[in-house]
N, C-alpha and C positions, 0 to 999 in steps of 0.2 A: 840681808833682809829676809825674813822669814816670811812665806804665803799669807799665815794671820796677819802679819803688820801690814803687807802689801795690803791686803785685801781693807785693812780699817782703814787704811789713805786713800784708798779709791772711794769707801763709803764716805769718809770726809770731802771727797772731793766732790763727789755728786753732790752732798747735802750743803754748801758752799756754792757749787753752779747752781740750786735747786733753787738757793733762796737769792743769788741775784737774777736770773729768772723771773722772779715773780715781780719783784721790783719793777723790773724793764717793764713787763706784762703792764703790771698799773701805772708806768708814766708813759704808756704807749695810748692805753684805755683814753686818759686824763686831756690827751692832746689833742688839741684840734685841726690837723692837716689831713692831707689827700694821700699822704703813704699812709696813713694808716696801715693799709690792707698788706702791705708788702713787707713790714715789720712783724707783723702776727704772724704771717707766714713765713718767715724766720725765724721765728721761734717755734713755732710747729714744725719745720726742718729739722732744729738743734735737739729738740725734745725726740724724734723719729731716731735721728745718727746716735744721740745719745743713750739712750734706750738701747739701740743695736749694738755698742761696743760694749757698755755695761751687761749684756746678754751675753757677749764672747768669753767673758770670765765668770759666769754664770749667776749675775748680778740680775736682780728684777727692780726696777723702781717704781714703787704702787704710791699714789695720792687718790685719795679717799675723796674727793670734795665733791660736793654734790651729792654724799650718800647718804642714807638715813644710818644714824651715827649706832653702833651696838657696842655694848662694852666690852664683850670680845673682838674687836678690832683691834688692829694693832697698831695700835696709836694712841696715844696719849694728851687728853683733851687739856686747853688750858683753862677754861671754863667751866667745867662739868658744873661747879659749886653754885652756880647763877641760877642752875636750874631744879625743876621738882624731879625728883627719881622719876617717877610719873610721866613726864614729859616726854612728848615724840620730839629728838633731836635728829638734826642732819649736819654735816661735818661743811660748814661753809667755806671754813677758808685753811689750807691743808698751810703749815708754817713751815715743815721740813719732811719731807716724804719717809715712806716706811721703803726700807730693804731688805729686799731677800737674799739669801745667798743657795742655792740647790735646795728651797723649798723650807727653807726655816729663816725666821726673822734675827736678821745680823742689828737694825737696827731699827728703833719703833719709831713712828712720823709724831709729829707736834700739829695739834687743831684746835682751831677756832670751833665750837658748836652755836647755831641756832635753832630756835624752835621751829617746826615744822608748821606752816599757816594752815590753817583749819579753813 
């Protein structure tokens, strides 16, 4: 196996944990018990460890959410077309994270945009 191939299995593999991740996240949100608080913090763990070995083979993984959306981001909006060019957007809800590999994008994120409330 070659470094390249390695390297596009690891980015698959992130963008695979990234998006059952987020899942878990909204049936955690969704529920109404007293761990709550102990599950989100499980996931803010997996996201910190994860984050750190993806850093060991010089992997970044950036989600955009929450930012005011620009079209040079790197990411790739599923939405854009709902909106006025004109329009202040912000990146709501990130579908599959952007990766970097040593400071260049290996692979671009998947977004949700919304208007920014005035």
């Amino acid at each position: 196996m070659t470094n390249e191939s390695l390297l596009t299995a690891i980015t698959e593999l992130i963008t695979e944990d990234y998006r059952l991740k987020k899942t878990f996240e909204r049936l955690v949100c969704m529920a109404d018990f007293s761990g709550r608080s102990r599950y989100m913090s499980q996931i803010a763990w997996h996201d910190k460890r994860l984050s750190e070995i993806a850093g060991s083979v010089g992997l970044n993984i950036i989600s955009f959410e929450e930012q005011q959306y620009d079209e040079g981001m790197a990411v790739a909006p599923l939405n854009a077309e709902e909106f006025d060019k004109n329009e202040t957007l912000f990146i709501e809800q990130m579908i599959e994270p952007t990766i970097m590999h040593e400071g260049r994008v290996i692979k671009t994120g998947t977004a949700v945009l919304a208007p920014v409330e005035k």
